[in-house]
PDB file of N, CA, C and O in Angstrom:
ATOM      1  N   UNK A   1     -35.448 163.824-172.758  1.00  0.00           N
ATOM      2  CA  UNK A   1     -35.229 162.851-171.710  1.00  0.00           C
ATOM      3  C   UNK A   1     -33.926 163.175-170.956  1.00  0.00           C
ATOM      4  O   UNK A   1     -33.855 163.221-169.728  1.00  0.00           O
ATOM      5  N   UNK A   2     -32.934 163.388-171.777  1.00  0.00           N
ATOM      6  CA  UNK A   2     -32.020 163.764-170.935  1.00  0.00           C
ATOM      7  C   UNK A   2     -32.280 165.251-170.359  1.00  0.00           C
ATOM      8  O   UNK A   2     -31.368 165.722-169.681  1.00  0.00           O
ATOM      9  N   UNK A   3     -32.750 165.569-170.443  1.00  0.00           N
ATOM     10  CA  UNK A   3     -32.751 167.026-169.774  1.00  0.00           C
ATOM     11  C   UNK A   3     -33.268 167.075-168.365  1.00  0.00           C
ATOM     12  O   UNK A   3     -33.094 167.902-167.470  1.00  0.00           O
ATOM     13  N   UNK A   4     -34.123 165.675-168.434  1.00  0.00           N
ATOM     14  CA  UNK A   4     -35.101 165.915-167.559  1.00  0.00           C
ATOM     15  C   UNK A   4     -33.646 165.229-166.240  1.00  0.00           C
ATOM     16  O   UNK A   4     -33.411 165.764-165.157  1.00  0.00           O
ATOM     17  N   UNK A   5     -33.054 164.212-166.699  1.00  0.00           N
ATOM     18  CA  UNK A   5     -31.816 163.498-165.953  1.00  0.00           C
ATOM     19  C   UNK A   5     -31.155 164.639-165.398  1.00  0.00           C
ATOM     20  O   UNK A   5     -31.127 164.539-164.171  1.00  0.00           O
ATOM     21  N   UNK A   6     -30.723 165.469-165.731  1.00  0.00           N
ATOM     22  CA  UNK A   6     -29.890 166.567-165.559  1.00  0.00           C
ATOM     23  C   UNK A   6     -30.714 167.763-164.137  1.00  0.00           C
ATOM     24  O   UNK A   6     -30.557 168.376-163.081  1.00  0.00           O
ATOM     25  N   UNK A   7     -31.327 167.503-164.891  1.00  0.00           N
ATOM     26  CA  UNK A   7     -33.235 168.401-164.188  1.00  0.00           C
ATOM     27  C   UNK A   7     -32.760 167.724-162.539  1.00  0.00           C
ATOM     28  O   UNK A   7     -32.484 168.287-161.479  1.00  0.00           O
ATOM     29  N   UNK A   8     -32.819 166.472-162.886  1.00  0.00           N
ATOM     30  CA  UNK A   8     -32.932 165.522-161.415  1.00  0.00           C
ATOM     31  C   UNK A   8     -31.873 165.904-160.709  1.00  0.00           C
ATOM     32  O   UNK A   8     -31.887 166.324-159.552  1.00  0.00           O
ATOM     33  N   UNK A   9     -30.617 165.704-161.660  1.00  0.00           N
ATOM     34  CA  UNK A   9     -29.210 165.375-161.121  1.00  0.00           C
ATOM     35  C   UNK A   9     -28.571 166.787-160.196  1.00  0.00           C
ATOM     36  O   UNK A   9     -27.677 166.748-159.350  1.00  0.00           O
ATOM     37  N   UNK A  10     -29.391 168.065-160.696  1.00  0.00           N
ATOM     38  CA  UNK A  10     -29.148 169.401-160.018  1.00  0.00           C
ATOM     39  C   UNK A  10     -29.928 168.765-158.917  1.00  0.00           C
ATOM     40  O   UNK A  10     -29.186 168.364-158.021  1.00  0.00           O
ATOM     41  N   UNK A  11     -31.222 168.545-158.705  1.00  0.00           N
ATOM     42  CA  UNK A  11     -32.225 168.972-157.820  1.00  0.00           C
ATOM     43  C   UNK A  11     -31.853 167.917-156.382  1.00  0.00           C
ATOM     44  O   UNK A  11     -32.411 167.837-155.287  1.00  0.00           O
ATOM     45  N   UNK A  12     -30.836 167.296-156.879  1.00  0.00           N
ATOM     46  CA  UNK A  12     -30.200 166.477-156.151  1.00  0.00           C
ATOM     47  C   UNK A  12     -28.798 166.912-155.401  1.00  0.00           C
ATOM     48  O   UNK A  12     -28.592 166.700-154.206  1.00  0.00           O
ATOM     49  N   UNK A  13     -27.834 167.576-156.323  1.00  0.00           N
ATOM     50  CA  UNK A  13     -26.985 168.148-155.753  1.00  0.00           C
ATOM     51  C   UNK A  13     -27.806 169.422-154.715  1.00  0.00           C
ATOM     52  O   UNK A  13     -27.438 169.659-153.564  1.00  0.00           O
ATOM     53  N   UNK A  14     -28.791 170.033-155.307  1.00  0.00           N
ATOM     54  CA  UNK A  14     -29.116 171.244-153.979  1.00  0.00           C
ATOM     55  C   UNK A  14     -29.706 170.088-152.673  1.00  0.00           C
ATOM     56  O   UNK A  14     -28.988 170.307-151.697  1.00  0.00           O
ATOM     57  N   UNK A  15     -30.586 169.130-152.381  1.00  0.00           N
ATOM     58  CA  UNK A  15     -30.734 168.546-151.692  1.00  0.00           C
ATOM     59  C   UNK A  15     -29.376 168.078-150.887  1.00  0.00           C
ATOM     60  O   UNK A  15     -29.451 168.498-149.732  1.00  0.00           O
ATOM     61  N   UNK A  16     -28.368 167.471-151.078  1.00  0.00           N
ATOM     62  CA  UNK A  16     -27.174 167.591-150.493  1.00  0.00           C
ATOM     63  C   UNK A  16     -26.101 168.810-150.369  1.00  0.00           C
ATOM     64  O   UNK A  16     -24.969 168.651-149.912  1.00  0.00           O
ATOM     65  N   UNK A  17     -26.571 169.940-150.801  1.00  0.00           N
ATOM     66  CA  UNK A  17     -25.982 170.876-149.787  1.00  0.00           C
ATOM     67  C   UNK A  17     -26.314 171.455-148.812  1.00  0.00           C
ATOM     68  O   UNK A  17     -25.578 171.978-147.975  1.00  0.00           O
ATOM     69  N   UNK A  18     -28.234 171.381-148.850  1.00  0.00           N
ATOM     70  CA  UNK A  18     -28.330 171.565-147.733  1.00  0.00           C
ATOM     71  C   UNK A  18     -28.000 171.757-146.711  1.00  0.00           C
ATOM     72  O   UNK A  18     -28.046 170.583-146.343  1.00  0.00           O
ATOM     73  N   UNK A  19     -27.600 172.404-145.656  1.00  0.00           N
ATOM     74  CA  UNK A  19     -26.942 172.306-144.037  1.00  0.00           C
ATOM     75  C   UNK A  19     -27.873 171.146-143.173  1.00  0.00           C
ATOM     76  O   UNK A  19     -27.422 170.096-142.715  1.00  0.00           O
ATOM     77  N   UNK A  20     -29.297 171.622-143.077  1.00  0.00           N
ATOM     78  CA  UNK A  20     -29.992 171.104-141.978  1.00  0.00           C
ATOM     79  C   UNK A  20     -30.883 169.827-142.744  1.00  0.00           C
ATOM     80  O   UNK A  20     -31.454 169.843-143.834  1.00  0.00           O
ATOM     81  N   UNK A  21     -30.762 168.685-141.693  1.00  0.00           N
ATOM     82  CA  UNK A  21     -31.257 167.712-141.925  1.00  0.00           C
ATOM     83  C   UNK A  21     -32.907 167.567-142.493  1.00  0.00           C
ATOM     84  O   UNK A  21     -33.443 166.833-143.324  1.00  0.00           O
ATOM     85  N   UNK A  22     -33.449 168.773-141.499  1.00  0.00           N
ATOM     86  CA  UNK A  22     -34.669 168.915-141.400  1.00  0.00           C
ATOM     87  C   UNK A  22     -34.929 169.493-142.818  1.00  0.00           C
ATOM     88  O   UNK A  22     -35.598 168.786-143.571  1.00  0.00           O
ATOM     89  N   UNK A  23     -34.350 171.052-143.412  1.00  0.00           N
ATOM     90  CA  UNK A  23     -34.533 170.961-144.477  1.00  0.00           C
ATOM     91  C   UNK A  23     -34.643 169.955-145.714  1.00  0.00           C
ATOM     92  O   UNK A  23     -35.707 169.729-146.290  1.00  0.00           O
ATOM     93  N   UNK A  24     -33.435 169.388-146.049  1.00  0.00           N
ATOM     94  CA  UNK A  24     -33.216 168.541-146.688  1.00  0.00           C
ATOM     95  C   UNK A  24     -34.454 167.362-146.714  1.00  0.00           C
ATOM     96  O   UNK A  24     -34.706 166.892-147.824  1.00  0.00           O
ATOM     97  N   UNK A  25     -35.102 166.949-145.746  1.00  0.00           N
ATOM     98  CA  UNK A  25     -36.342 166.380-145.679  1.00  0.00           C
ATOM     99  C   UNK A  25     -37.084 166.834-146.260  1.00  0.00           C
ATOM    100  O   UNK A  25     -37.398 166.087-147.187  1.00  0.00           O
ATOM    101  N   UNK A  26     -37.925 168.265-146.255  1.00  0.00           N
ATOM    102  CA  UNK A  26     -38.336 168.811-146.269  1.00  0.00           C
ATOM    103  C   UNK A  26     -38.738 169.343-147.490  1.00  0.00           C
ATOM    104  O   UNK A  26     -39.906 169.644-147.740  1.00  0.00           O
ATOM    105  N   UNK A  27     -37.432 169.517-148.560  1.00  0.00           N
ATOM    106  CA  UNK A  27     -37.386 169.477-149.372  1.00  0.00           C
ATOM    107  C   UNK A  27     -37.866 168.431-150.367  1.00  0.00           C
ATOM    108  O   UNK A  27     -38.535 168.877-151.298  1.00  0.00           O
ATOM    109  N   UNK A  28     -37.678 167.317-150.343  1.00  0.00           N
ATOM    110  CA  UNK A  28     -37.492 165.814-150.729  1.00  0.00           C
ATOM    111  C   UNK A  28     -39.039 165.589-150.710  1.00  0.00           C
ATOM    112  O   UNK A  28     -39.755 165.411-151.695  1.00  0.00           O
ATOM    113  N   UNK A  29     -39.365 165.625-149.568  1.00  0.00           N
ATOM    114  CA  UNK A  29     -41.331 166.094-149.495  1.00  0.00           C
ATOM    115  C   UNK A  29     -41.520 166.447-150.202  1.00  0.00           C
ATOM    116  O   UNK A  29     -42.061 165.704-151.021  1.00  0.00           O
ATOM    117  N   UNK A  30     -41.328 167.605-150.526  1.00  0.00           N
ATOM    118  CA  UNK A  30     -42.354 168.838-151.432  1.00  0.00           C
ATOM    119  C   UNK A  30     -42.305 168.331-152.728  1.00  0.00           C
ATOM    120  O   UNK A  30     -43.310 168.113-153.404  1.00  0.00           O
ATOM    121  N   UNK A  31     -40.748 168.071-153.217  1.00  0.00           N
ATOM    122  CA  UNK A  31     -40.953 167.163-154.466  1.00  0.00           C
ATOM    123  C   UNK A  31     -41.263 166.217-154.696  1.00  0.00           C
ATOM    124  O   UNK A  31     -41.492 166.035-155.891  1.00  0.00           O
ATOM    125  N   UNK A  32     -41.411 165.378-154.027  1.00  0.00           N
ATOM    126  CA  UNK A  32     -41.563 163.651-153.978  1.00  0.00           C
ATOM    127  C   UNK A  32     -42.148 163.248-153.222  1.00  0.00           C
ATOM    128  O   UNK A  32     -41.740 162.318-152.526  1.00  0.00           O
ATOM    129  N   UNK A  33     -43.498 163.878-153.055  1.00  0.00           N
ATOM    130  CA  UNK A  33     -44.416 162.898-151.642  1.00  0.00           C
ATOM    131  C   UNK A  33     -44.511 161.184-151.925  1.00  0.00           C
ATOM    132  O   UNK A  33     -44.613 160.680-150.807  1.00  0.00           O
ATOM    133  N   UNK A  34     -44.512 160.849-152.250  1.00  0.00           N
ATOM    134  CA  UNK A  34     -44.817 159.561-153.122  1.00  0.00           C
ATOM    135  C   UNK A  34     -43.640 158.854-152.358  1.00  0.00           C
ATOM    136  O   UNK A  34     -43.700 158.000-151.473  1.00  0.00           O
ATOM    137  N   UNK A  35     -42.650 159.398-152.896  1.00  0.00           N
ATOM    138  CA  UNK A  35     -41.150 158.566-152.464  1.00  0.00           C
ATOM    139  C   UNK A  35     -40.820 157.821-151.119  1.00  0.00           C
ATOM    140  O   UNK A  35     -40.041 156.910-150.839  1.00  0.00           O
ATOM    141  N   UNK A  36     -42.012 158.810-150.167  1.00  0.00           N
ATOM    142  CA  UNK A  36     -42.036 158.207-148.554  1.00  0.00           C
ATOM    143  C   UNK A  36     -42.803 156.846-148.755  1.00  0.00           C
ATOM    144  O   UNK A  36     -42.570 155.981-147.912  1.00  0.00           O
ATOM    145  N   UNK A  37     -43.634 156.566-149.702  1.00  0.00           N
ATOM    146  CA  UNK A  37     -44.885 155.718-149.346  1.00  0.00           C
ATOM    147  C   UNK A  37     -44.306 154.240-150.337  1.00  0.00           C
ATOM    148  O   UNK A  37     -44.965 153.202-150.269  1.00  0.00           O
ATOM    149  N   UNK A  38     -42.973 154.317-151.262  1.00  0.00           N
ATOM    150  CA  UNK A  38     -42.408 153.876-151.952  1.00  0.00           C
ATOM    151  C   UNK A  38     -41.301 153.084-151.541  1.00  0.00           C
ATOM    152  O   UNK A  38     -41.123 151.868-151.477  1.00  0.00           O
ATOM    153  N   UNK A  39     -40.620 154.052-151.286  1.00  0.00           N
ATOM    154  CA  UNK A  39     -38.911 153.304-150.847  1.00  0.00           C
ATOM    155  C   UNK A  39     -38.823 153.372-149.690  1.00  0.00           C
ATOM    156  O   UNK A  39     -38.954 154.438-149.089  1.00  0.00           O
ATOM    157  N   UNK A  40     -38.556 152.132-149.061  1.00  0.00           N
ATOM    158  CA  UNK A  40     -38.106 152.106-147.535  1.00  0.00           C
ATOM    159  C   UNK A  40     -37.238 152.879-146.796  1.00  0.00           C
ATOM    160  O   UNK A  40     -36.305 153.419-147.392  1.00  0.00           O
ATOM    161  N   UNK A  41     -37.439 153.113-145.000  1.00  0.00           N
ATOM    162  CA  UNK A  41     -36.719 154.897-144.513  1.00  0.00           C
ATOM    163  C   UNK A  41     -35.255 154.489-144.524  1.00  0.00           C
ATOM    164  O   UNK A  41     -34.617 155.477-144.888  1.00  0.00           O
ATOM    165  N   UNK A  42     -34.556 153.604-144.315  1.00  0.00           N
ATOM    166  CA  UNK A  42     -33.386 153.315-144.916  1.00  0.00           C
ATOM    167  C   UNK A  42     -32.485 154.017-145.934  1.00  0.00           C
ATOM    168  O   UNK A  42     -31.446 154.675-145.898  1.00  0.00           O
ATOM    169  N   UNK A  43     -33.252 153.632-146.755  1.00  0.00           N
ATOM    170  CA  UNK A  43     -32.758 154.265-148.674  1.00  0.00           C
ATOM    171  C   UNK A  43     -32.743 155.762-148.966  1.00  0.00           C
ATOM    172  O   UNK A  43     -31.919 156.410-149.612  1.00  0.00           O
ATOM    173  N   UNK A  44     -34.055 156.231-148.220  1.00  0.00           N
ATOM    174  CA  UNK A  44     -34.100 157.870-147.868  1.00  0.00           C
ATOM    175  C   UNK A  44     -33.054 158.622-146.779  1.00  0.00           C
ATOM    176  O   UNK A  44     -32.322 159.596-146.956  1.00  0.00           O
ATOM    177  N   UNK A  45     -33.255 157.860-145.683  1.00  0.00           N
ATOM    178  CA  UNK A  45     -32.064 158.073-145.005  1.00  0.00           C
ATOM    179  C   UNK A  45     -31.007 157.751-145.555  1.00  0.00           C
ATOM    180  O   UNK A  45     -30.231 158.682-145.341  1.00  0.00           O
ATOM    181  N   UNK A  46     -30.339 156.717-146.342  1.00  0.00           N
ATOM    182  CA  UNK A  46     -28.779 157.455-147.205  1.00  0.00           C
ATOM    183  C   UNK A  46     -28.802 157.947-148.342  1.00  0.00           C
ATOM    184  O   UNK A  46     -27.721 158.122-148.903  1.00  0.00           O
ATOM    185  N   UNK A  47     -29.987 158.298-148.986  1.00  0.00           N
ATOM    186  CA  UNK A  47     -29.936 159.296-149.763  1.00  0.00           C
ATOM    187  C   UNK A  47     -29.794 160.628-149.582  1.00  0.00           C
ATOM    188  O   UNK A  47     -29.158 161.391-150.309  1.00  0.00           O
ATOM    189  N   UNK A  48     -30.646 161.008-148.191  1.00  0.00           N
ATOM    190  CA  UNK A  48     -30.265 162.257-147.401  1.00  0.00           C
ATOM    191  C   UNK A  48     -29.265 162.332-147.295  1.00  0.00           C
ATOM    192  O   UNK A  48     -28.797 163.257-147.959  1.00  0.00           O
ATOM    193  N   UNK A  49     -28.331 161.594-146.548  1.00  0.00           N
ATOM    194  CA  UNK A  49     -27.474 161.672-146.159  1.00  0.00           C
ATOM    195  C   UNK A  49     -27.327 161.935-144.538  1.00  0.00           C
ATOM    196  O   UNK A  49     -26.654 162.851-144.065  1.00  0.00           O
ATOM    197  N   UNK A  50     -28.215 160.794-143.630  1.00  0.00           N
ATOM    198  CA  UNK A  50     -28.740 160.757-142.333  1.00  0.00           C
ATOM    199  C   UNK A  50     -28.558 159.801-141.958  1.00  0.00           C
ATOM    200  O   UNK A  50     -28.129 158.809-142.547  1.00  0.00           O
ATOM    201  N   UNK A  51     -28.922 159.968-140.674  1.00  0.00           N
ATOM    202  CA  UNK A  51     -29.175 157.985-139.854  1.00  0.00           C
ATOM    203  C   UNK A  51     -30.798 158.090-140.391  1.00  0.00           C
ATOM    204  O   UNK A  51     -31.326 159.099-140.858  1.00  0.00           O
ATOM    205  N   UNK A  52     -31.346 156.933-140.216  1.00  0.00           N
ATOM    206  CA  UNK A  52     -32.491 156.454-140.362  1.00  0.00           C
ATOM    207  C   UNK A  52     -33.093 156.985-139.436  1.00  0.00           C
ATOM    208  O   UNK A  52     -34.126 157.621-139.645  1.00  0.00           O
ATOM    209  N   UNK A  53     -32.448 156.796-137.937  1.00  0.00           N
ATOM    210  CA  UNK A  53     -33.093 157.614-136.350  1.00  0.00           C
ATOM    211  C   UNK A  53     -33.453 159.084-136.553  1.00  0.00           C
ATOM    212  O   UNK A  53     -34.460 159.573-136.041  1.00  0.00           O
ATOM    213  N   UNK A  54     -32.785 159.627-137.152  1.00  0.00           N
ATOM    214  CA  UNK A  54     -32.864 161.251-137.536  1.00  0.00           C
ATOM    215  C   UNK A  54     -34.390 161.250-138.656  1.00  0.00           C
ATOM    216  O   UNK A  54     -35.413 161.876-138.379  1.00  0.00           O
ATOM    217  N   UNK A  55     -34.283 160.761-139.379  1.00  0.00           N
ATOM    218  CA  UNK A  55     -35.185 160.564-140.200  1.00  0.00           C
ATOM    219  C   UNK A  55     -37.049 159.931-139.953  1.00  0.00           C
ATOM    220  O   UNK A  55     -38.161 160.194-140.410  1.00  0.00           O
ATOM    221  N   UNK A  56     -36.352 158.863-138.818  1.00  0.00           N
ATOM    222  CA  UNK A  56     -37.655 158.571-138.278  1.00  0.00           C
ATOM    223  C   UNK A  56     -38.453 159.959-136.922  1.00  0.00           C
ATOM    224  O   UNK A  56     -39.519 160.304-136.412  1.00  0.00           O
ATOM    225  N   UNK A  57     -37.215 160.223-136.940  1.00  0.00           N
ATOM    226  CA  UNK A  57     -37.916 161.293-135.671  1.00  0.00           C
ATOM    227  C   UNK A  57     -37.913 162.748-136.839  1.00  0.00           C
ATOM    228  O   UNK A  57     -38.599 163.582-136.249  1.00  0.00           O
ATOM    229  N   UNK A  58     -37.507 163.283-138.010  1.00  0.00           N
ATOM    230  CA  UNK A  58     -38.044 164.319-138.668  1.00  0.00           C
ATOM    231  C   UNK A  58     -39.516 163.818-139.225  1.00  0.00           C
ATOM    232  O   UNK A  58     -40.452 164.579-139.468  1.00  0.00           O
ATOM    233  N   UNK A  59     -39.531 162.349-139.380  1.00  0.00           N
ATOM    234  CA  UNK A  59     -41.352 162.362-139.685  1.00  0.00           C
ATOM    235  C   UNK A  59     -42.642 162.340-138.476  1.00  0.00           C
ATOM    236  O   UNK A  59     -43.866 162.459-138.542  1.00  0.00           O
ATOM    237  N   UNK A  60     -41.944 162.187-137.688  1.00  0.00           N
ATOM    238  CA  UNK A  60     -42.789 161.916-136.303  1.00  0.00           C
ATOM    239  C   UNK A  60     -43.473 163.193-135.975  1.00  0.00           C
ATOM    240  O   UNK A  60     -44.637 163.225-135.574  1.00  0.00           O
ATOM    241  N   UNK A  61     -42.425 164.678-136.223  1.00  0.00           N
ATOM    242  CA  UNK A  61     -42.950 166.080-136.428  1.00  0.00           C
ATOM    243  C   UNK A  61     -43.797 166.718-137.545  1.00  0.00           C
ATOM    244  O   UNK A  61     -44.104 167.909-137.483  1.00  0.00           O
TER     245      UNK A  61
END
């Protein structure tokens, strides 16, 4: 169990080093489709580390 925490806690730091917003989305997708249909664009947007506006217009593409 903890491993898997740790597992997360990297896959999280590479998501915030990301450079580009778009990546960083992008990323977050591939692992977590679910997470869009779950948590409101708010919460994703400061988890990214975005405005919400940025976020609503990377899903619009």
């Amino acid at each position: 169990m903890l491993e898997g925490l740790v597992v997360q806690q990297i896959e999280r730091e590479k998501d915030l080093l990301i450079q580009s917003p778009r990546e960083r989305y992008e990323r977050v997708l591939k692992r977590s489709p679910q997470l869009f249909q779950e948590v409101a664009n708010k919460y994703i947007a400061a988890y990214l580390r975005m405005s919400a506006e940025t976020l609503s217009r990377l899903k619009k593409r």
